[in-house]
C-alpha positions as CSV (number, residue, x, y, z in Angstrom):
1,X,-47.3,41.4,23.6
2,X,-46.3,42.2,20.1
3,X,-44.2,45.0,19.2
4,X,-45.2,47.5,16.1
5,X,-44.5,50.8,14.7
6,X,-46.2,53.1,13.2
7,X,-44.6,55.5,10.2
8,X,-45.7,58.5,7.9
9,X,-43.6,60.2,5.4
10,X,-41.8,62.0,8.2
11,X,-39.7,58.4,8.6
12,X,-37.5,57.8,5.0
13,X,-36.5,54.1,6.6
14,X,-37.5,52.2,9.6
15,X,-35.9,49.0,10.6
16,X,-37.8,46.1,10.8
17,X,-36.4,43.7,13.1
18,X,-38.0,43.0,15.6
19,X,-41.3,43.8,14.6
20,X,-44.5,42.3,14.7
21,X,-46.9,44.7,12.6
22,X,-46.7,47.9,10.8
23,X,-49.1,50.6,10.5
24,X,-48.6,52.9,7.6
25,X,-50.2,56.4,7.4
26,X,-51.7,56.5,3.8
27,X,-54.0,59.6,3.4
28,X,-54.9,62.8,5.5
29,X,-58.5,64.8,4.5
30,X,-59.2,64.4,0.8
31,X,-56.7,65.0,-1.1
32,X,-53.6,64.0,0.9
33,X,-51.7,60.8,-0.4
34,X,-48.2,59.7,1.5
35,X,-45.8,59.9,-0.9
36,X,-43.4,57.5,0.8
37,X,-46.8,54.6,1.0
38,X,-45.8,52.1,-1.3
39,X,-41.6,51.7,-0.3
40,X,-43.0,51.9,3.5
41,X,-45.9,48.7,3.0
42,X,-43.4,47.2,0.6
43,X,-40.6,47.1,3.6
44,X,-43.2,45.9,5.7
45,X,-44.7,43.6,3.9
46,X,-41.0,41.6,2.9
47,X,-40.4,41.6,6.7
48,X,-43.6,39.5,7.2
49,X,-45.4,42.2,9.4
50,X,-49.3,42.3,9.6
51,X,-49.7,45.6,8.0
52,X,-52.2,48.1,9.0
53,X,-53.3,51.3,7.4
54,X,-54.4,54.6,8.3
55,X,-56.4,58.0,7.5
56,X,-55.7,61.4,9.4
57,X,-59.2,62.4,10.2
58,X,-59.5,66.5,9.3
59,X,-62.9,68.2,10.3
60,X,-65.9,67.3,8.3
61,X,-66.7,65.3,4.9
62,X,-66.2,62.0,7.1
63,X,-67.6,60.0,4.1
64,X,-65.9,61.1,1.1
65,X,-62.5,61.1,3.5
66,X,-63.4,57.6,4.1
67,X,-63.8,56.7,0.4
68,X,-60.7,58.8,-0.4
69,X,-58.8,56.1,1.9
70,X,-59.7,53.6,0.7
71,X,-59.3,54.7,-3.0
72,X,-55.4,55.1,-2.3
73,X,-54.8,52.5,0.2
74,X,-53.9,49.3,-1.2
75,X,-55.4,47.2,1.3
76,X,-55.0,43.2,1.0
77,X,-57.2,40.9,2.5
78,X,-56.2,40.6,6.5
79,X,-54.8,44.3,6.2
80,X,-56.0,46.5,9.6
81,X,-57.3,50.1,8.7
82,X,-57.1,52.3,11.2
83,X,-58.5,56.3,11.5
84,X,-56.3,58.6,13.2
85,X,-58.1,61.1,15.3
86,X,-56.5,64.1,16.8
87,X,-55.6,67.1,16.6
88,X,-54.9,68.9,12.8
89,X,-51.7,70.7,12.7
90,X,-54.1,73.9,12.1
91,X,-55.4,73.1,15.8
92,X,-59.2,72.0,14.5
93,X,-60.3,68.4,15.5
94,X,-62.7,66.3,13.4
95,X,-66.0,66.0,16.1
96,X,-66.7,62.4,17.9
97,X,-69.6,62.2,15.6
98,X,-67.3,62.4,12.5
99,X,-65.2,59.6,13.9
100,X,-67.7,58.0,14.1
101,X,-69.1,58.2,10.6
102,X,-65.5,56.9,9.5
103,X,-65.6,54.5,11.0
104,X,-68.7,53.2,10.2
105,X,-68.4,54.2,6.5
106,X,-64.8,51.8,5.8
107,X,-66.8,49.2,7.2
108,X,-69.4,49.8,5.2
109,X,-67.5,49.8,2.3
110,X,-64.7,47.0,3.9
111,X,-66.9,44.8,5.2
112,X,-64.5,41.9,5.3
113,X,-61.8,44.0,7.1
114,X,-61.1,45.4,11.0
115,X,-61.6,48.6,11.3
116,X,-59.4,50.6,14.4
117,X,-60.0,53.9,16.4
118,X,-56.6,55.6,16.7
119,X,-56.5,58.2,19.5
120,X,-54.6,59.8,22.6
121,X,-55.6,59.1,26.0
122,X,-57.0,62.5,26.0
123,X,-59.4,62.9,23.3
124,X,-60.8,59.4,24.5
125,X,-61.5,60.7,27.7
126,X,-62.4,64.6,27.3
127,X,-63.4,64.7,23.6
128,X,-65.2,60.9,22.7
129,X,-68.6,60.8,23.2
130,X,-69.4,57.4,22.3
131,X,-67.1,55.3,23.1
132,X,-66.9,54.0,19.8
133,X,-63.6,52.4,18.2
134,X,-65.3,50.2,15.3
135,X,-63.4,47.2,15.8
136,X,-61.1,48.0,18.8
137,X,-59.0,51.0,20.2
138,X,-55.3,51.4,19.6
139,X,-55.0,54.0,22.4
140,X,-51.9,56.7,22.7
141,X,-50.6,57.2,26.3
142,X,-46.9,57.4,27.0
143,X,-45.6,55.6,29.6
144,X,-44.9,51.3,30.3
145,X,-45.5,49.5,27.0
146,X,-48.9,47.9,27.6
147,X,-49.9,50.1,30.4
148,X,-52.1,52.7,28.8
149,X,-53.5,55.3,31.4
150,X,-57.5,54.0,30.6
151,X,-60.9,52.3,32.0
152,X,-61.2,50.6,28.2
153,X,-60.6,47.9,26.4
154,X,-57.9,48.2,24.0
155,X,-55.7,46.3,21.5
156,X,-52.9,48.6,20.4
157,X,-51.1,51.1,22.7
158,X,-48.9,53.6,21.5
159,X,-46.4,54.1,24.6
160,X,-43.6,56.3,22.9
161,X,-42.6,58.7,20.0
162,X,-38.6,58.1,21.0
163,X,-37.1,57.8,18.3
164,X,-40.3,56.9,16.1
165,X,-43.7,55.8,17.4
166,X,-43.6,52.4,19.1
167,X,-46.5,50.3,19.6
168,X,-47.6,46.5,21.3
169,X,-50.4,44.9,20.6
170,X,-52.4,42.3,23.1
171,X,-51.6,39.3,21.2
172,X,-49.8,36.3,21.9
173,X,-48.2,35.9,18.7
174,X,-48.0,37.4,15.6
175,X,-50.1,34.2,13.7
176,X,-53.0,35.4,16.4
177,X,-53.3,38.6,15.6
178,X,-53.0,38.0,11.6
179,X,-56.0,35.5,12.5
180,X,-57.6,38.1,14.2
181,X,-57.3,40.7,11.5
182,X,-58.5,38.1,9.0
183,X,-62.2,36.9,10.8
């Protein structure tokens, strides 16, 4: 397994050692831009990390939140991006079918890059209705690193926010998953 974390503008440093990939939170709706994106995917990226990206999902608009994230992400060829579904911090939820058309729109217009669902163990089991992740499921359920709580396959699992989010991902090596992200 590898090890990851994933960071928003909430985290002003993260250390690096020890890590094997990096998801940055870039925008949220259509308007929101992290202000902290560039230092955080520079840090990242000077450690050698894959780097991933990713969009907080609001209610709605699905497409033009998908073109606003990719507009303000800047995405390199082998980058991950990634769409963050769950709850807003107004308690609305973007629907399974707007996930969905996320999803399907980065591809669309990223055709040459993998494209993740992002969710808790919860909404994948009482609020997804298609079981659709695009190009896999990084899948939030803390507990043992690796052990996520589900019937699915997945690639990423979340297992802690203690003291920031901490991730693993089912690859060997670090060269495999950067392969990976790069077919």
């Amino acid at each position: 397994m590898l090890h990851g974390v994933d960071v928003s503008s909430y985290q002003t440093d993260f250390d690096t050692a020890g890590l094997d990939f990096v998801f940055v939170k870039s925008t949220e709706g259509r308007s929101y831009v992290n202000p902290k994106l560039k230092s955080q995917v520079k840090r990242a990226r000077d450690a050698g990390c894959v780097i991933g990206f990713y969009h907080f999902l609001w209610p709605g608009h699905a497409k033009e939140q998908a073109a606003h994230f990719l507009d303000q992400t800047p995405e390199r060829a082998g980058d991950l991006l990634a769409v963050d579904w769950e709850r807003t911090g107004e308690g609305s939820r973007a629907t399974s079918a707007d996930k969905d058309r996320f999803i399907r729109e980065v591809k669309r217009l990223r055709p040459s890059h993998r494209v993740l669902l992002y969710c808790n163990r919860s909404f994948w089991l009482d609020h997804d209705t298609s079981s659709y992740a695009g190009d896999g499921l990084w899948i939030a359920d803390y507990g043992t690193a690796g052990e996520p709580r589900i019937e699915a396959d997945w690639l990423i699992h979340q297992y802690t926010d203690e003291p920031l989010d901490k991730d693993v991902a089912d690859f060997p090596t670090r060269e495999a998953m950067r392969a990976w992200a790069e077919a």
